[in-house]
Wavefront OBJ file of the C-alpha trace (Angstrom):
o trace
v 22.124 -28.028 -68.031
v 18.707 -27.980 -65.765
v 17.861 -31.450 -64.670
v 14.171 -32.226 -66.245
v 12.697 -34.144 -62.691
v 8.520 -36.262 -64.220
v 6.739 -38.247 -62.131
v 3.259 -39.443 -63.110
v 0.860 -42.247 -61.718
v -2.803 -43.705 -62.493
v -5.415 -43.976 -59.713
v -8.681 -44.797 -60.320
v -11.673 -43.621 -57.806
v -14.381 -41.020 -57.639
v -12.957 -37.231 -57.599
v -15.148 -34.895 -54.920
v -15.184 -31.778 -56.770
v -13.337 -29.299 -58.950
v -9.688 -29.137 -59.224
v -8.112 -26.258 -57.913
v -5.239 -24.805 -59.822
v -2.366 -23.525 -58.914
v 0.329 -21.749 -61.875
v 3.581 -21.116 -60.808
v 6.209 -19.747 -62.941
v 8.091 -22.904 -63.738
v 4.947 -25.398 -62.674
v 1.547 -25.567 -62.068
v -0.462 -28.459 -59.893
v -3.978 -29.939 -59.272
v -5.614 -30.393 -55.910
v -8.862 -32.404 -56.022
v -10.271 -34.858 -53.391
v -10.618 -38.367 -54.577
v -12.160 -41.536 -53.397
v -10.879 -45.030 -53.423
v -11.314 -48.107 -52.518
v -8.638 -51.081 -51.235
v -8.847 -54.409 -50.221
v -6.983 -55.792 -47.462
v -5.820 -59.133 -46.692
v -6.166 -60.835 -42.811
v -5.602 -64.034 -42.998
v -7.697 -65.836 -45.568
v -10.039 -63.560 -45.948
v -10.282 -60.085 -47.771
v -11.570 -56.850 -45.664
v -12.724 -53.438 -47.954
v -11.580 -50.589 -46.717
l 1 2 3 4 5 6 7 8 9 10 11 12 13 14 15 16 17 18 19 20 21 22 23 24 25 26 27 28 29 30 31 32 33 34 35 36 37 38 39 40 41 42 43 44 45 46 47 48 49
């Protein structure tokens, strides 16, 4: 029996431009630039990055 392998995720941010798509026999996958934002902690205060 093939072994069925998922993996997902949710980011939120600002995509650059069209996806490009890729097919593959068994798979096909998305490439797509996309902007986020983070905030980092130093000490007591919070830096964007």
């Amino acid at each position: 029996m093939k072994k069925v392998v998922e993996n997902s995720f949710a980011v939120t941010g600002f995509v650059g431009k069209d996806a490009e798509i890729r097919q593959f026999t068994t798979a096909s996958v998305a490439r797509f630039p996309l902007a986020v934002s983070r905030k980092e902690q130093n000490g007591e205060e919070y830096v964007s990055s």
